[in-house]
C-alpha positions in Angstrom: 86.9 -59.2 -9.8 84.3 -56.1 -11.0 86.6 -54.0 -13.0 86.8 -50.1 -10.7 85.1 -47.3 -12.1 87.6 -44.3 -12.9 87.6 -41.9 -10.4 86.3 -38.2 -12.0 86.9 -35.0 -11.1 84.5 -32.5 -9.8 84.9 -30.2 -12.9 84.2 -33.6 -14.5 81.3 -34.3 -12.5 79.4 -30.9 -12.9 79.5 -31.5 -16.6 77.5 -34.8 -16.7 73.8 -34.3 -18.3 72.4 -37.5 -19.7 69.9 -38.8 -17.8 71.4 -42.2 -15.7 73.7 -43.5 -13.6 77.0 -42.3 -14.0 79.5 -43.8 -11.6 82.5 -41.6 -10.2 85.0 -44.1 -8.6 87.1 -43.2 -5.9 84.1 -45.3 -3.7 82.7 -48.6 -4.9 79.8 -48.4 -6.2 79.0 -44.7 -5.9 77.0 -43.1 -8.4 75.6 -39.5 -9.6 72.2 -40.1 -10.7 70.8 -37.7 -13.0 66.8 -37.7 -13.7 64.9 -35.1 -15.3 66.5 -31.8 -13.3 67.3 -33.9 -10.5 70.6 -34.5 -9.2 71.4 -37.4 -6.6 74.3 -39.2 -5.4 73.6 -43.0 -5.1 75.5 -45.8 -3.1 74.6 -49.6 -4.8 75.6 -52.0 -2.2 75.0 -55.5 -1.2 73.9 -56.1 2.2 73.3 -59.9 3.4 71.6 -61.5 0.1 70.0 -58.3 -1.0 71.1 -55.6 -3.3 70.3 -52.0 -2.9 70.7 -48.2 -3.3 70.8 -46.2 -0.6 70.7 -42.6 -1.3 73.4 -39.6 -0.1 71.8 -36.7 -0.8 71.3 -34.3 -3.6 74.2 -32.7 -5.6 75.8 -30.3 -5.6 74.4 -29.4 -2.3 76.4 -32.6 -0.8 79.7 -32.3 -2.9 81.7 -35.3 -4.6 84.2 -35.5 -2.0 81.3 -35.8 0.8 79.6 -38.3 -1.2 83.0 -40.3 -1.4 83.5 -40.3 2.5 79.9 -40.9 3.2 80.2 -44.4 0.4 83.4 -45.4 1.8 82.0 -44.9 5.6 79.2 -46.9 4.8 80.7 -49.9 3.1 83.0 -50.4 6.3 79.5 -50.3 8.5 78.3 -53.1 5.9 81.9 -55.0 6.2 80.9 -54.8 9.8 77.5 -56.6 9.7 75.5 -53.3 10.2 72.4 -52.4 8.1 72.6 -48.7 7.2 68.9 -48.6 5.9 67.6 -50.3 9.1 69.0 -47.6 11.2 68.3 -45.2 8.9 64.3 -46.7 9.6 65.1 -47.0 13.4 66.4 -42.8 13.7 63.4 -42.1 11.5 60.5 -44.2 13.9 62.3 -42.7 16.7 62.1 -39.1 15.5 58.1 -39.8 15.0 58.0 -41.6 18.2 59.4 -38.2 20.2 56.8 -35.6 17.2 54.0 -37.9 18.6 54.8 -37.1 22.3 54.9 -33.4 21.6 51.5 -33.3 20.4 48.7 -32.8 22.4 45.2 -34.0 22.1 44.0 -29.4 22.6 46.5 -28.4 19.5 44.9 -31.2 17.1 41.7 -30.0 18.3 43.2 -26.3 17.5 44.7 -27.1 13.9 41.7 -29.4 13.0 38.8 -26.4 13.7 41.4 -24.1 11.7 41.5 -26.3 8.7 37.9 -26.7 8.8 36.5 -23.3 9.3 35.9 -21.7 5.9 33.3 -25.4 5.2 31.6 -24.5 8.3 28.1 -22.7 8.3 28.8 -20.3 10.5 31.5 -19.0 13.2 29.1 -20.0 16.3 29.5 -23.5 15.0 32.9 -23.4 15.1 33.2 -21.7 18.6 30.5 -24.6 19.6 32.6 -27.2 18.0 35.5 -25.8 20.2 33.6 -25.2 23.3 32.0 -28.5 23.9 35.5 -30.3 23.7 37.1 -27.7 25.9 34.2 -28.2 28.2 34.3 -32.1 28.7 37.2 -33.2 26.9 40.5 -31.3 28.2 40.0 -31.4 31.3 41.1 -35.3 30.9 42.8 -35.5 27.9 43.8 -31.5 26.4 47.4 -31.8 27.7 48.0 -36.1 26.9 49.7 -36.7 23.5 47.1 -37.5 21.0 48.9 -41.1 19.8 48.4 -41.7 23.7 44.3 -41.2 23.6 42.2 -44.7 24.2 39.1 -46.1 24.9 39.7 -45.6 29.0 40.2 -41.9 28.5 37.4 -41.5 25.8 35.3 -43.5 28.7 36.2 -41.5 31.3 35.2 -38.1 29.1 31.9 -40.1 28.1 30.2 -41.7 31.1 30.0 -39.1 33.6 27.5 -37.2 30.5 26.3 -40.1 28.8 22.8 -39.9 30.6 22.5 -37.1 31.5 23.1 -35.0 28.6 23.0 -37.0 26.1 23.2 -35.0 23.1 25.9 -33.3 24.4 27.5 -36.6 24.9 27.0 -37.6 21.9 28.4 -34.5 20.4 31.8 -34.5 22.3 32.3 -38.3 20.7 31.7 -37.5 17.2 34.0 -34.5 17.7 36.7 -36.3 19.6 36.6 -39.6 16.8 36.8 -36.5 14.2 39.7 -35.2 15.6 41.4 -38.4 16.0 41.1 -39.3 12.4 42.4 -36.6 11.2 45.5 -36.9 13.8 46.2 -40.4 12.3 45.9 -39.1 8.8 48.6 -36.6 9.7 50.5 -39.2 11.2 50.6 -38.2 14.8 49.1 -41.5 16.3 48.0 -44.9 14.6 45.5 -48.1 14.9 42.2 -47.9 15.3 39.8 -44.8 16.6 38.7 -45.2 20.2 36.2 -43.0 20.1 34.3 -44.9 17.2 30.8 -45.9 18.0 29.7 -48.6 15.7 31.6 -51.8 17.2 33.2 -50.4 20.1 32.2 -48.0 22.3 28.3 -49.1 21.4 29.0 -52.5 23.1 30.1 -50.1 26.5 27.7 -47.5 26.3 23.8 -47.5 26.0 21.8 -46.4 22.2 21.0 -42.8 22.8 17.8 -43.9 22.1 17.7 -45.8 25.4 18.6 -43.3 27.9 17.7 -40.3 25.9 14.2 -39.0 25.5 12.8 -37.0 22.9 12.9 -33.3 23.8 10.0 -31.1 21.9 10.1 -27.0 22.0 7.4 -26.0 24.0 4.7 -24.9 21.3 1.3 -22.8 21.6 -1.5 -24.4 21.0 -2.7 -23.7 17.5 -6.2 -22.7 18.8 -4.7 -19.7 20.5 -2.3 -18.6 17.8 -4.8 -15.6 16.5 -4.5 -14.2 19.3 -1.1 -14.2 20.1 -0.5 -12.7 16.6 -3.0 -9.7 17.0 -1.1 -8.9 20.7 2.0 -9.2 18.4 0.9 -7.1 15.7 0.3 -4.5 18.5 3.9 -4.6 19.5 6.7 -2.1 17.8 10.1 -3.1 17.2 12.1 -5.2 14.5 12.5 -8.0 17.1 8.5 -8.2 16.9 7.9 -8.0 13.4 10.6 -11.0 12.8 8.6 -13.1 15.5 5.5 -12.3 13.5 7.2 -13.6 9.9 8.9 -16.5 11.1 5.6 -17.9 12.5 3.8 -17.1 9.2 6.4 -18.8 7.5 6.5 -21.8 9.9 11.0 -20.9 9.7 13.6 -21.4 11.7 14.9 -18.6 13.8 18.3 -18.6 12.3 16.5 -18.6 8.5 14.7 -15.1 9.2 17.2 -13.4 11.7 19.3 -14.2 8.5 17.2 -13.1 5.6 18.6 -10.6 3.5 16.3 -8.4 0.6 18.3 -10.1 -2.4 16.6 -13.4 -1.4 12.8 -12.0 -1.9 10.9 -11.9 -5.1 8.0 -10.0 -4.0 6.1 -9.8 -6.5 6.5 -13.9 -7.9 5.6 -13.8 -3.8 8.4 -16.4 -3.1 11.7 -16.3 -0.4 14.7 -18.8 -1.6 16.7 -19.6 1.0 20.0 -20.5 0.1 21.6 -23.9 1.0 24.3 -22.3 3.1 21.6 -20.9 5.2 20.1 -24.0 5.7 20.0 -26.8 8.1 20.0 -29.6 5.7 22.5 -27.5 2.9 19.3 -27.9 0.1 18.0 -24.5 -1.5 14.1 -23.9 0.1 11.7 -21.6 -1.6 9.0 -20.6 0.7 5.9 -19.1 -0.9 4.6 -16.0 0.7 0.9 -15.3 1.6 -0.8 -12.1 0.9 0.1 -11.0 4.8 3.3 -12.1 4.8 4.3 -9.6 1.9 2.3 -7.0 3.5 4.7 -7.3 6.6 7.7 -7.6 4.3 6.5 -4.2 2.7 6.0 -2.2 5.6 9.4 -2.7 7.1 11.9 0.1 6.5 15.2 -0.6 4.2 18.2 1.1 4.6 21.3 1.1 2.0 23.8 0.0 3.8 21.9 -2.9 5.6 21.0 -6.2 3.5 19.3 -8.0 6.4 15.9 -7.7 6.3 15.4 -7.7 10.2 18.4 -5.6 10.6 19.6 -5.1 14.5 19.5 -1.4 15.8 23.5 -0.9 15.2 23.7 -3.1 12.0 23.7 -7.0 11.2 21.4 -9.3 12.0 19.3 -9.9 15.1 20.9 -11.8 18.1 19.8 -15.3 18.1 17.9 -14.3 21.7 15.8 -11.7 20.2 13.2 -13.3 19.3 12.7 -15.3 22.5 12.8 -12.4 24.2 9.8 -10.8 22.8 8.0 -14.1 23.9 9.2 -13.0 27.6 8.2 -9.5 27.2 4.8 -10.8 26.5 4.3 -12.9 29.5 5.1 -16.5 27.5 7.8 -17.8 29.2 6.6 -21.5 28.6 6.8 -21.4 24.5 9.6 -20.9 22.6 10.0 -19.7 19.0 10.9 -22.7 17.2 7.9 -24.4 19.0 6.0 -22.6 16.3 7.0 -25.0 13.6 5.0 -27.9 15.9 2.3 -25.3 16.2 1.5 -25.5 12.4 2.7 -29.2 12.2 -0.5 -29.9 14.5 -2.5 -27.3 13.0 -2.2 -28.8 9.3 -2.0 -32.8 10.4 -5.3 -32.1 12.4 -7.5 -29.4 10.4 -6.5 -29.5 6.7 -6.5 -31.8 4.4 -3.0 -31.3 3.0 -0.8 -34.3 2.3 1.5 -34.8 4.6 4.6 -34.9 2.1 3.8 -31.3 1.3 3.4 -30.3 5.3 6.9 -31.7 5.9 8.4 -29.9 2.5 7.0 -26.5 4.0 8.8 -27.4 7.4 11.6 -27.9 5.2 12.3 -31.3 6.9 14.1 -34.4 4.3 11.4 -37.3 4.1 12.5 -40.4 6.1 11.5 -42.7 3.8 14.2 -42.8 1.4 12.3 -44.5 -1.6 9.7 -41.8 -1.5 12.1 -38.9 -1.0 14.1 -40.4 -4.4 10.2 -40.3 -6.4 9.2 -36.6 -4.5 12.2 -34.6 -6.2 10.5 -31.8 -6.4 9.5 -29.0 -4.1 5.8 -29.0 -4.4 5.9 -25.0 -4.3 2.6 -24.6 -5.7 0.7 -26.8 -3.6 2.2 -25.1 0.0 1.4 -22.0 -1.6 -2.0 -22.9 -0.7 -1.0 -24.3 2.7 1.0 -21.0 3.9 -1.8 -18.9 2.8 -4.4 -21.2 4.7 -1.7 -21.2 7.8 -1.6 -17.1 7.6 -5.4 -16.8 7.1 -6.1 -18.7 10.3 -3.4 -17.0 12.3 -4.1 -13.2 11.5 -8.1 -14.4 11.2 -8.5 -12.4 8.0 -8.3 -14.4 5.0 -7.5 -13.1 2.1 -9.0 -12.9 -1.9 -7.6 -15.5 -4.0 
């Protein structure tokens, strides 16, 4: 018969240090386990075949005379033929169980855009990212516990859009499988994603490709560009003169309505956009033709306001400015991103450019991946030529080299 450890006082008890077990008595098997600064009280027991420690809390938060009546409690459960640790498990499944019930699909969706704000571009795509799911997804599934989510409720989000507005569609899924993940990382539902595409919802729902056409920006004929630039010329107003430099510089809406003075080198004649600004996250220098940093110099510039197409009461232009200044003169067909196609056709079709250095002014990422990893660089000297060929045929007065 194991010979009983000698049961120690709590004076006693305080005073232990070494690192170890140091057994108490007064409860067989009962231990103070000391580690570093931390202080535990221990239970070694047999149950069935298996020997094991199953732990009572810290000390001295749970005293020696607690730990005693919590060792001698359990043995007579393990006398009894119950297994403390398996209803330990049990309480704790069941305590996840009733957290997993409490948490709705809308406050993942709530605590995942919070999380991932600050790596966002911009706050419209965070209120975009929020919108679309409160659009189509919570109707169906905002208020349903987010370990409850599957395929039929994913479905029944999907299929009513799938066709007929697909990207949107196509959006809601990615955001919904995002949001999912992240729930099951956190431990609020498990298995597999129901709103993955690849191997499961692809063999439900048609490729994108299949029901979705492509969708261009109505552009202006090149051959009537000149003209639309000397009406626009005419025109006052910052709203105007951004119109005019984003079509000169074949950019994006956002890019110019964005531009701030700290990003110009005037004189090298060159605009570096950087890669938070951009739609693929990669630094684009743009060089600037002779008119383009005629325009740039004739705008005012105030102290307090970095943006170089500053709106009226400060910041940047709305993102509807621009179109609008296409309304005011009459051309409600085009829009201002179908520019970019504009000088897509105008250099595929005129010039004699190559067409790697066309798609590095338009800022686009090469499909073909072995000849993006050989074209590493930007080719900035070569669309120099380009943009001031593209700005010479739209104003109609070329300039001196």
């Amino acid at each position: 018969m194991p010979r009983k450890a000698k049961e120690l006082t709590a004076l006693t008890v305080s005073r232990l240090r070494d690192e170890g077990r140091h057994a108490v008595g007064g409860a067989d098997g009962l231990h103070l386990r000391i580690a570093g600064a931390s202080r535990a009280w221990v239970l070694r027991a047999k149950i069935g075949e298996r020997r094991c420690d199953i732990g009572l809390g810290p000390f001295p938060e749970v005293t020696l005379a607690e730990a005693r009546d919590a060792a001698i409690d359990l043995r007579r459960q393990i006398r009894r033929g119950i297994d403390p640790l398996k209803d330990r498990k049990l309480t704790r499944l069941g305590s996840q169980a009733e957290l997993r019930l409490l948490v709705t699909f809308r406050s993942c969706v709530e605590a995942y855009v919070e999380m991932n704000r600050a790596g966002w571009k911009s706050k419209k795509h965070a209120a975009q990212w929020s919108a679309t799911l409160k659009t189509y997804a919570f109707p169906t599934i905002g208020e349903i516990a987010v370990g409850e989510v599957d395929t039929s409720t994913v479905l029944a989000i999907l299929q009513p859009i799938w066709t007929t507005k697909t990207e949107t569609a196509s959006r809601v899924r990615g955001r919904i499988e995002a949001v999912l993940d992240w729930a099951r990382v956190q431990g609020f539902r498990s298995g597999d994603n129901p709103a993955r595409w690849r191997g499961h919802l692809d063999k439900t729902l048609p490729p994108r490709r299949r029901v979705q056409g492509v969708v261009h920006h109505a552009a202006l004929p090149y051959s009537e560009v000149a003209a639309l630039i000397r009406e626009l010329q005419a025109r006052p107003g910052i709203s105007a003169r951004a119109l005019e430099f984003s079509i000169l510089c074949a950019s994006r809406s956002g890019e110019v309505r964005g531009a701030v003075w700290d990003e110009f080198d005037l004189e090298g004649g060159v605009w570096t956009i950087p890669a938070e600004r951009m739609k693929a996250g990669k630094e684009h220098r743009i060089p600037l033709a002779p008119q383009t940093i005629q325009l740039l110099r004739g705008l005012p510039r105030f102290a307090k306001e970095p943006h170089v197409f500053g709106a009226p009461r400060g910041g940047p232009l709305s993102d509807m400015s621009l179109t609008a200044v296409l309304k005011r003169m009459g051309q409600t067909e085009i829009t201002q991103h179908g520019f970019r196609s504009t000088f897509r056709d105008w250099a595929g079709e005129t010039t004699n450019y190559a067409r790697e250095v066309i798609e590095h002014a338009l800022s686009h990422q090469l499909k073909d991946k072995a000849e993006a990893a050989y074209q590493r660089g930007d080719l900035l000297q070569k669309r120099s030529a380009l943009m001031k060929d593209w700005a010479d045929f739209c104003t109609g007065k070329p300039t001196p080299d």
